[in-house]
LOMI-48563 format. One record per residue (C-alpha): residue in three letters; chain; y negated, x negated, z. Coordinates in pm, 1 decimal. Example, Ala and Ser with C-alpha at 12.3 -4.5 7.8 and 13.67 -1.06 7.14 Angstrom:
LOMI-48563
+-----+---+----------+----------+----------+
:   r : c :       c2 :       c1 :       c3 :
+-----+---+----------+----------+----------+
: ala : A :    450.0 :  -1230.0 :    780.0 :
: ser : A :    106.0 :  -1367.0 :    714.0 :
+-----+---+----------+----------+----------+
***
This chain:
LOMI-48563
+-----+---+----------+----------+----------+
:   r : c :       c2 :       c1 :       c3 :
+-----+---+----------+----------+----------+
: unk : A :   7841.7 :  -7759.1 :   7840.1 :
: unk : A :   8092.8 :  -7501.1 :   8029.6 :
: unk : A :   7947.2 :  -7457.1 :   8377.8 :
: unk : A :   8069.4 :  -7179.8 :   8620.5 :
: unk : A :   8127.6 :  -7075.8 :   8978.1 :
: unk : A :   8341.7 :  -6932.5 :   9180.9 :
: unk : A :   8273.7 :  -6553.8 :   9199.9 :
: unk : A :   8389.8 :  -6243.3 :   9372.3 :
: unk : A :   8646.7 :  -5968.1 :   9256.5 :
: unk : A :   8536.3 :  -5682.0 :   9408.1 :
: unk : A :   8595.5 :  -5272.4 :   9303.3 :
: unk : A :   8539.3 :  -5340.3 :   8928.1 :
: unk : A :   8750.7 :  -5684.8 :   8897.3 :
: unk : A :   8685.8 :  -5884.8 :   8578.6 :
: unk : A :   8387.5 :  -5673.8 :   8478.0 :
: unk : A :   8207.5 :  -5754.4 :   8833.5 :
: unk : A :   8312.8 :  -6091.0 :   8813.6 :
: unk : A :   8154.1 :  -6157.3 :   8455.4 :
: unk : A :   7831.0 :  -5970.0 :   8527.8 :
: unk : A :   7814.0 :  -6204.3 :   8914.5 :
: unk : A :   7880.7 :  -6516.6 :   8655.6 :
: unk : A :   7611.1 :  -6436.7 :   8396.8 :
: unk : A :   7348.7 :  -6339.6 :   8678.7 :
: unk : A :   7384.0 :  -6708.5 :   8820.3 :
: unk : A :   7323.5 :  -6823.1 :   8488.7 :
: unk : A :   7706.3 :  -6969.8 :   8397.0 :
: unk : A :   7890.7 :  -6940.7 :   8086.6 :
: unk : A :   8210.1 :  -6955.8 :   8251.5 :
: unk : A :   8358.5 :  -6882.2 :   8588.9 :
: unk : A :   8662.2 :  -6892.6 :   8814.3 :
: unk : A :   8816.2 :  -6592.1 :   9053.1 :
: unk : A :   9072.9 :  -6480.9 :   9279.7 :
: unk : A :   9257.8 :  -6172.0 :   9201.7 :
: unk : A :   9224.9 :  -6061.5 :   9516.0 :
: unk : A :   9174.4 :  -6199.4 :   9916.0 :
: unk : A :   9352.3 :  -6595.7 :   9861.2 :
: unk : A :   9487.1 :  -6553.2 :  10255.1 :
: unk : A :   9705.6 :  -6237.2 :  10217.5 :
: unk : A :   9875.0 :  -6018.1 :   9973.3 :
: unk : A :   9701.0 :  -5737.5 :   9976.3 :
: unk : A :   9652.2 :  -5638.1 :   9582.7 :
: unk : A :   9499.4 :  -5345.4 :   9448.5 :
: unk : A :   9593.9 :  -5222.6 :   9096.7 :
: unk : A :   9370.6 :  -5334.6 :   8784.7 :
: unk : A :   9198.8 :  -5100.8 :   8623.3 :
: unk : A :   9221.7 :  -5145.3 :   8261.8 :
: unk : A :   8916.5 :  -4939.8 :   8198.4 :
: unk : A :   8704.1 :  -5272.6 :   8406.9 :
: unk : A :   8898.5 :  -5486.2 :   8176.0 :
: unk : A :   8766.1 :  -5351.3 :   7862.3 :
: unk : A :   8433.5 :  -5321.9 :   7967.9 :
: unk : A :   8483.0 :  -5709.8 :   8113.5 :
: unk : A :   8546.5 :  -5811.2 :   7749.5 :
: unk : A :   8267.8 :  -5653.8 :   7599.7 :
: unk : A :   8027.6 :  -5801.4 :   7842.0 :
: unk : A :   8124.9 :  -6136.3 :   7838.7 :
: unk : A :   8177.8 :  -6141.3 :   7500.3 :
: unk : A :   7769.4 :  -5977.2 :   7426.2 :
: unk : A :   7696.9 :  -6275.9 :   7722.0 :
: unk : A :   7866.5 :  -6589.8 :   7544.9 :
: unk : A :   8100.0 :  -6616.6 :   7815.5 :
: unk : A :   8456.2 :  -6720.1 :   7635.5 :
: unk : A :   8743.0 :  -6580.9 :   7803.7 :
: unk : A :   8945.4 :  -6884.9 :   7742.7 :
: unk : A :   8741.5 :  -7073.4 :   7932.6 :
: unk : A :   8749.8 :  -6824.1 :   8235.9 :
: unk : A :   8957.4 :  -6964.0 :   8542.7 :
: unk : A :   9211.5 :  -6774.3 :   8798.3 :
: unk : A :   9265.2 :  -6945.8 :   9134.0 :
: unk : A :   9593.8 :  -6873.7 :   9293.7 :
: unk : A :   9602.1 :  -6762.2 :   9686.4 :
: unk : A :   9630.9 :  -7048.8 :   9927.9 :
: unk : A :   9885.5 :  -6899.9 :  10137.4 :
: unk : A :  10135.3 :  -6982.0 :   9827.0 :
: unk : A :  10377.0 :  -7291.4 :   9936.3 :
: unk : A :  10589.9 :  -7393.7 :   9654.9 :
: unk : A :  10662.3 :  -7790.4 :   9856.1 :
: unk : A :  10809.5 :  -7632.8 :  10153.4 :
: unk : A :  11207.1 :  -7490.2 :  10151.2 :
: unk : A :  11241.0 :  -7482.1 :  10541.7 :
: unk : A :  11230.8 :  -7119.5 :  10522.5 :
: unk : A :  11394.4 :  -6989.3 :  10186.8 :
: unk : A :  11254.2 :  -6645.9 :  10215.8 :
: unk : A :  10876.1 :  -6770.8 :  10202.5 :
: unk : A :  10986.0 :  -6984.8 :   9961.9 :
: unk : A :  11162.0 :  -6731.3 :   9730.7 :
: unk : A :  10885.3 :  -6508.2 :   9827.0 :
: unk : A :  10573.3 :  -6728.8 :   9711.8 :
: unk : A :  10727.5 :  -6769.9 :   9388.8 :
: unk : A :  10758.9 :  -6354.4 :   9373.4 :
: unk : A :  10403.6 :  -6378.5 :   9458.4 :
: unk : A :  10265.4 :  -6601.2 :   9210.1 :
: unk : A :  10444.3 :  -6470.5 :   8935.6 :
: unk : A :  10292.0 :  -6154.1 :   9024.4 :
: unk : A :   9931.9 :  -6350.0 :   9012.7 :
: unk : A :  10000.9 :  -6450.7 :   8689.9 :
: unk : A :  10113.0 :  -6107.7 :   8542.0 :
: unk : A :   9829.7 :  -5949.9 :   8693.3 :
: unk : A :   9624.4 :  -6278.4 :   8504.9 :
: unk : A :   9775.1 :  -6193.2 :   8194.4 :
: unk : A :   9708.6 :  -5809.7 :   8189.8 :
: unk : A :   9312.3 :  -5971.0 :   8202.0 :
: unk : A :   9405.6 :  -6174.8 :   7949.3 :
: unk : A :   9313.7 :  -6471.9 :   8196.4 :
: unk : A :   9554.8 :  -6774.8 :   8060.8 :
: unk : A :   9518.1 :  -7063.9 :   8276.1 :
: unk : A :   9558.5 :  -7038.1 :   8629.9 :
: unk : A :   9459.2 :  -7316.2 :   8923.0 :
: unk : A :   9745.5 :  -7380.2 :   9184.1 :
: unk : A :   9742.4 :  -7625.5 :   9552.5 :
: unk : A :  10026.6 :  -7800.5 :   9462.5 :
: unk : A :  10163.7 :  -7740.6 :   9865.6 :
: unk : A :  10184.6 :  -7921.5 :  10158.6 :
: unk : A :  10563.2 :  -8099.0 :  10235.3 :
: unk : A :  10565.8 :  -7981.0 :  10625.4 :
: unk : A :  10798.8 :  -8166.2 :  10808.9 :
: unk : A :  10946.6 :  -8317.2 :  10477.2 :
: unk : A :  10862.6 :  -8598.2 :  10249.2 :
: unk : A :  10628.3 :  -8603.3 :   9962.8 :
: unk : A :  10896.7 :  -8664.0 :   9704.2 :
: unk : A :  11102.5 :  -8374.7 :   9857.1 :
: unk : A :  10799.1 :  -8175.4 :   9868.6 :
: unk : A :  10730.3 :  -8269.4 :   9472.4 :
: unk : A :  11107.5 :  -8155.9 :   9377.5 :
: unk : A :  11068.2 :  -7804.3 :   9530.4 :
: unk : A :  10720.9 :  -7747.0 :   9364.4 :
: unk : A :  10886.8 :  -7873.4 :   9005.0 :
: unk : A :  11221.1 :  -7654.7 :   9077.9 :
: unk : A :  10967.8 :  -7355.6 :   9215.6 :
: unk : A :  10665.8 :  -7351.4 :   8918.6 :
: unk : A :  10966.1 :  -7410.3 :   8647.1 :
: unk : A :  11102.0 :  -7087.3 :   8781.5 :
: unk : A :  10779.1 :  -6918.1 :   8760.7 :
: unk : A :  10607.1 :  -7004.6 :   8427.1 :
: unk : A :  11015.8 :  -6965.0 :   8264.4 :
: unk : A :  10933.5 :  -6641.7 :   8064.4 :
: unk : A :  10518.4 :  -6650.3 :   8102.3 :
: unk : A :  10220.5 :  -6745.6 :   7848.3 :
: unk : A :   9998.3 :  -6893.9 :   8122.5 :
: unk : A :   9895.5 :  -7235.4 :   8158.4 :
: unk : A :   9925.2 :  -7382.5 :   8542.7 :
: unk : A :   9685.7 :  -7616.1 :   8668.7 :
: unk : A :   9747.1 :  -7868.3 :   8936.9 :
: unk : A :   9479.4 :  -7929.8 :   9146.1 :
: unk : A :   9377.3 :  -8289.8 :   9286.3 :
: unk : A :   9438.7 :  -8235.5 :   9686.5 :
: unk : A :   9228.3 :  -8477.5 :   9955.6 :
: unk : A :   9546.1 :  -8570.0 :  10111.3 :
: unk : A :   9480.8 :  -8345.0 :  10448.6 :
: unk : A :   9752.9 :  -8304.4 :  10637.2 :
: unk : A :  10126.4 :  -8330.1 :  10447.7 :
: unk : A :   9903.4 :  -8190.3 :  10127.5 :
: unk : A :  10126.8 :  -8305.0 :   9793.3 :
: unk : A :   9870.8 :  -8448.1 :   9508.5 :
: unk : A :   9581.8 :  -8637.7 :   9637.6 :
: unk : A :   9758.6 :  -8945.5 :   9445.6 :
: unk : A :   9687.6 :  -8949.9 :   9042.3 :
: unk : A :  10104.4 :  -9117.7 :   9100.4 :
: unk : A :  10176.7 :  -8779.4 :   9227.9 :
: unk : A :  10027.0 :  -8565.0 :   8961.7 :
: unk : A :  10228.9 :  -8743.3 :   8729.3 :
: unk : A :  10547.3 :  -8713.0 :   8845.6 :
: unk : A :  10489.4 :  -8337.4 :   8853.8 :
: unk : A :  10361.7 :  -8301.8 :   8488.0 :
: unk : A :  10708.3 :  -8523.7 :   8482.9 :
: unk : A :  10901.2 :  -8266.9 :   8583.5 :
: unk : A :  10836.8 :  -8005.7 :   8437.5 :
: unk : A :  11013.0 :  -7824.3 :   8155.3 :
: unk : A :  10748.8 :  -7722.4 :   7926.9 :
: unk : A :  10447.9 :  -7958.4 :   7954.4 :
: unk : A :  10264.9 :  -7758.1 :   7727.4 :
: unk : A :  10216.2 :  -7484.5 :   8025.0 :
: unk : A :  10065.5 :  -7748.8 :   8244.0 :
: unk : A :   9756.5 :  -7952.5 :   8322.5 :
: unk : A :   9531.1 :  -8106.0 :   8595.8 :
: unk : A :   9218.1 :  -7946.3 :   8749.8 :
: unk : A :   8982.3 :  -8222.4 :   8908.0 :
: unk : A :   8791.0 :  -8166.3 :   9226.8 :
: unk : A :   8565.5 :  -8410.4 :   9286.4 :
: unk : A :   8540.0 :  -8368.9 :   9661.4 :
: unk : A :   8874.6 :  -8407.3 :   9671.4 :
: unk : A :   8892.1 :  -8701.2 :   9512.0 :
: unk : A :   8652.9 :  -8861.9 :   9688.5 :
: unk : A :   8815.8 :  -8783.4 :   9998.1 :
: unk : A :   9174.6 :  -8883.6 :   9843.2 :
: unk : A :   9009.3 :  -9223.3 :   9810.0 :
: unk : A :   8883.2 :  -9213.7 :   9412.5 :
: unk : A :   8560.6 :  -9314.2 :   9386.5 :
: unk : A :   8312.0 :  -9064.5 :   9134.4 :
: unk : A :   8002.1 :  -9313.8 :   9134.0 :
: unk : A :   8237.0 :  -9536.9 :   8898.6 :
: unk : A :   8373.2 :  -9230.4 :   8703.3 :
: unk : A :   8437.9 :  -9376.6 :   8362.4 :
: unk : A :   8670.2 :  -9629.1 :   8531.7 :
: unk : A :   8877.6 :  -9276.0 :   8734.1 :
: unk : A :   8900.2 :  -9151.4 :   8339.5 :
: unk : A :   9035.0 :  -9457.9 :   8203.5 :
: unk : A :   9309.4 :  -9457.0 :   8480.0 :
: unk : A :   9380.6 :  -9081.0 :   8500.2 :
: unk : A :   9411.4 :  -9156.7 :   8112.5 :
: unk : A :   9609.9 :  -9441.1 :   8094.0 :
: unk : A :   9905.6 :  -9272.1 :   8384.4 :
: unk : A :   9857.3 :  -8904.3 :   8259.0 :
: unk : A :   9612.0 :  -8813.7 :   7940.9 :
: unk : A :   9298.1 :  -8702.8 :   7960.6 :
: unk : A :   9394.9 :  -8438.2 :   7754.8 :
: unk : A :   9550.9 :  -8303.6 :   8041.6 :
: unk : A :   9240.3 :  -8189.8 :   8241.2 :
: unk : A :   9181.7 :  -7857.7 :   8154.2 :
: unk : A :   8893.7 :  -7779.7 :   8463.6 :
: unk : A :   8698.2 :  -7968.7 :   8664.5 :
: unk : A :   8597.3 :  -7816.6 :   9032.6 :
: unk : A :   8257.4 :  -7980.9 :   9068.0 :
: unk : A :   8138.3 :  -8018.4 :   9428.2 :
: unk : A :   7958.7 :  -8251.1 :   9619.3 :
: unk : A :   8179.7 :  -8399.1 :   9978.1 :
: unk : A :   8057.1 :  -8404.5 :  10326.6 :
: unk : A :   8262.3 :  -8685.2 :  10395.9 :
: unk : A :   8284.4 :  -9036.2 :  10320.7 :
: unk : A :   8514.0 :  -9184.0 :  10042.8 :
: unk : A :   8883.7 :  -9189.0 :  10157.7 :
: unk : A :   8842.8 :  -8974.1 :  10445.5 :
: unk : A :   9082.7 :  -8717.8 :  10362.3 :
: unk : A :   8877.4 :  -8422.7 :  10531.6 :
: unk : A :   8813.2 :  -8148.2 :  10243.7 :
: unk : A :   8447.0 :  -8050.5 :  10309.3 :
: unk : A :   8259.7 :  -7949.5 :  10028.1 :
: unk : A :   7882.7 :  -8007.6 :   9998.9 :
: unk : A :   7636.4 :  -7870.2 :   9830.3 :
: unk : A :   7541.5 :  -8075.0 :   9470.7 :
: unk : A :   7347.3 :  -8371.2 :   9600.2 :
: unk : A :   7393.4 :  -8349.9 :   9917.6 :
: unk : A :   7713.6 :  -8508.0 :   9993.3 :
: unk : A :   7805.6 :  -8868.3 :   9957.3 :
: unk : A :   7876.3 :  -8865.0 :   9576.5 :
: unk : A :   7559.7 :  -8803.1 :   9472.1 :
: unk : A :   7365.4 :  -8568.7 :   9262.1 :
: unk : A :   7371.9 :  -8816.1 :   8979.0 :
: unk : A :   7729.9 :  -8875.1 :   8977.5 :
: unk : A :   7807.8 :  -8543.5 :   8964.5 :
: unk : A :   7525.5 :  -8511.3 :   8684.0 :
: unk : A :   7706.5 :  -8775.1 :   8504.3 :
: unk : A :   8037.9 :  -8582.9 :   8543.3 :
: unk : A :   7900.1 :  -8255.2 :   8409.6 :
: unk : A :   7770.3 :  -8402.3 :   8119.4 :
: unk : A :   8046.4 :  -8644.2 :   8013.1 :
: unk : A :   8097.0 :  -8648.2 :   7643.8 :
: unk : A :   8553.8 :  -8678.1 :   7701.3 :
: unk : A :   8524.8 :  -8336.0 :   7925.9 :
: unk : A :   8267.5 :  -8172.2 :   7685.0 :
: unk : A :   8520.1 :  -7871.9 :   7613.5 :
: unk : A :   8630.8 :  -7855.4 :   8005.3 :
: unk : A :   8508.3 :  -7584.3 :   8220.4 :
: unk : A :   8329.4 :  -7705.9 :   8500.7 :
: unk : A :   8346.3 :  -7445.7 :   8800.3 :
: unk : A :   8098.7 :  -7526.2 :   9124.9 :
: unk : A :   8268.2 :  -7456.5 :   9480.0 :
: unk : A :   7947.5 :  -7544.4 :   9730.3 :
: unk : A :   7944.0 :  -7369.4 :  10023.3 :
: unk : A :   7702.4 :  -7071.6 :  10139.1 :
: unk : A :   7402.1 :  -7142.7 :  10274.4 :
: unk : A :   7329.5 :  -6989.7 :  10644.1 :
: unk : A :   7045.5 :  -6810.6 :  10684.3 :
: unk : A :   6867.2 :  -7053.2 :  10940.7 :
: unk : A :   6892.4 :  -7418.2 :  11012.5 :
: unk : A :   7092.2 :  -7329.3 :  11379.6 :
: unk : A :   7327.2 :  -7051.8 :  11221.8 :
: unk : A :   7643.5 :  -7168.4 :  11168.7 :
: unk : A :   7792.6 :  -6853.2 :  10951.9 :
: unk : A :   7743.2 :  -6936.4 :  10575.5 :
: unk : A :   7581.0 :  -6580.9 :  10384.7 :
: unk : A :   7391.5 :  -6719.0 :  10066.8 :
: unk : A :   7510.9 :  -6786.7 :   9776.5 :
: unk : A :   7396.9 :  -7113.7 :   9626.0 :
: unk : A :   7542.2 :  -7121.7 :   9234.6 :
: unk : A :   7238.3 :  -6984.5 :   9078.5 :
: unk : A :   7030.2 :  -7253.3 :   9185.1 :
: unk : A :   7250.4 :  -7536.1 :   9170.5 :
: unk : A :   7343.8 :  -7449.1 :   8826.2 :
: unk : A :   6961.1 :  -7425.0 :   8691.5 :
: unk : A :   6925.6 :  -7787.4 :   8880.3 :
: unk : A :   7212.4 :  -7939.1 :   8725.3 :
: unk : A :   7041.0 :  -7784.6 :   8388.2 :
: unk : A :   6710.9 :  -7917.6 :   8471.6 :
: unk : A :   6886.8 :  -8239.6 :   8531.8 :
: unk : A :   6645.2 :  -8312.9 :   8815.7 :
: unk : A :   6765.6 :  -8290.5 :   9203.2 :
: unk : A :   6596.2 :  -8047.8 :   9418.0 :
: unk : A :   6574.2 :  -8210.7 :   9751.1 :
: unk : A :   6426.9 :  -7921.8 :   9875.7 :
: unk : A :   6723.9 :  -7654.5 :   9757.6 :
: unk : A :   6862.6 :  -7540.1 :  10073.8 :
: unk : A :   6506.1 :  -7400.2 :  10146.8 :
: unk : A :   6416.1 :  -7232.1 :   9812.1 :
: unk : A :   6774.4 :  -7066.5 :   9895.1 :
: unk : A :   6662.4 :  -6899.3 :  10209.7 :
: unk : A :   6333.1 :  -6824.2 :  10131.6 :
: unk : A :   6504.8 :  -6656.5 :   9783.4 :
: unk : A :   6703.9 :  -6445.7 :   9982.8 :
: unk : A :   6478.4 :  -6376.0 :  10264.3 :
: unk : A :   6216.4 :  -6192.1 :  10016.7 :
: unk : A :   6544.6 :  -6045.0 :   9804.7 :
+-----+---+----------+----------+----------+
***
């Protein structure tokens, strides 16, 4: 079993990142090179990259199985404005050089949103766009499964395919599943064996490469994007257990996005971080209805 979290990149990059991973108890994890909501970058340091590789390879962390996430404020659907446009794919080729100087090889990418435009439109610029950008690179793109918020571009397994269709080398591409978005896309996770057969039968299952496991705050189909922490959403600590464990996604990392817990039951600002004790749950096989609370009470006596 591959299971991760997302983790910080802070002063030492990879090498923080692997040690934050390996504290929580995962064999894997998934990271943004720097802040995902502006461009600010600060150079790598390959010294933190050699010492990254020793750790995680003394801690049976594979670095193949290690996961980038690209920023958010990256737009590849949109042409309305052809210098953002020309200028996110700058950007993420720059993401995935400063990926491959890690030796990080697969990469996790929002489609984009087709503002003011229709999805097929939206689906041609992203194919003309991430063509351009993987043209000379060894990294491996994956498209993420998108809720359907707004004018978001691949919340339909339909629309995944026909940008896997598009693209020039398929072998650079495959599909990360988020099961909150899914759910809120309209999929339904309790009856996940029948999702696998259909994501099969339209794209491969060969083609999903990660899995973002998170529980949803919202009902099926609602097209909101709230994650929840494991088992306490609407798809169910068991579903998700079932997910984890599937015996077709043995080889797939599985990387946990819950939110932060708050430090009381009336703050609203989000401070702890819950991987370390969702991931020995999801172990243990055995919900912990009482989680949020050992969370606090962890942190309180930290």
């Amino acid at each position: 079993m591959l299971l991760g979290c997302h983790v910080s990149f802070s002063f030492d990059g990879l090498l923080g990142s692997a040690k934050q991973a390996y504290e929580y108890g995962a064999n894997t994890f998934m990271f943004y090179t720097g802040a995902p909501q502006n461009t600010l970058r600060k150079p790598l340091d390959e010294k933190y990259i050699l010492l990254a590789k020793q750790f995680m390879k003394e801690h049976g962390i594979d670095i193949n199985t290690v996961i980038c996430h690209a920023p958010y404020i990256i737009n590849l659907a949109n042409q309305s404005d052809m210098q953002k446009w020309n200028f996110s794919i700058a950007f993420l080729r720059q993401e995935i050089d400063r990926c491959l100087q890690m030796g990080i090889k697969k990469m996790v990418i929002h489609p984009g949103s087709a503002v003011g435009i229709s999805h097929e439109e939206g689906i041609k610029h992203i194919i003309s766009a991430i063509n351009e950008v993987v043209r000379d690179k060894d990294i491996v793109i994956l498209f993420e499964t998108m809720a359907g918020k707004g004018t978001e571009c691949a919340s339909t397994l339909e629309e995944v395919k026909m940008l896997l269709d598009g693209v020039e080398d398929i072998h650079k591409f495959g599909v990360c599943l988020d099961t909150c978005h899914l759910n809120d896309a309209g999929y339904d996770m309790k009856e996940f064996d029948v999702f696998l057969e259909e994501f099969d039968q339209l794209i491969g299952i060969d083609k999903i490469l990660c899995v973002h496991l998170n529980d949803s705050k919202n009902e099926r189909g609602s097209h909101k994007d709230r994650h929840e922490n494991i088992g306490f959403g609407s798809l169910s600590f068991d579903a998700l257990l079932a997910i984890l464990y599937h015996e077709k996604l043995k080889e797939v990392p599985k990387i946990l996005e819950t939110p932060f817990v708050s430090k009381t039951n009336d703050e609203q600002k989000r401070e702890y971080p819950p991987y370390r004790f969702e991931i020995e749950m999801l172990k243990q096989k055995e919900f912990n209805p009482a989680l949020i609370d050992q969370i606090r009470k962890y942190y309180k006596n930290a």
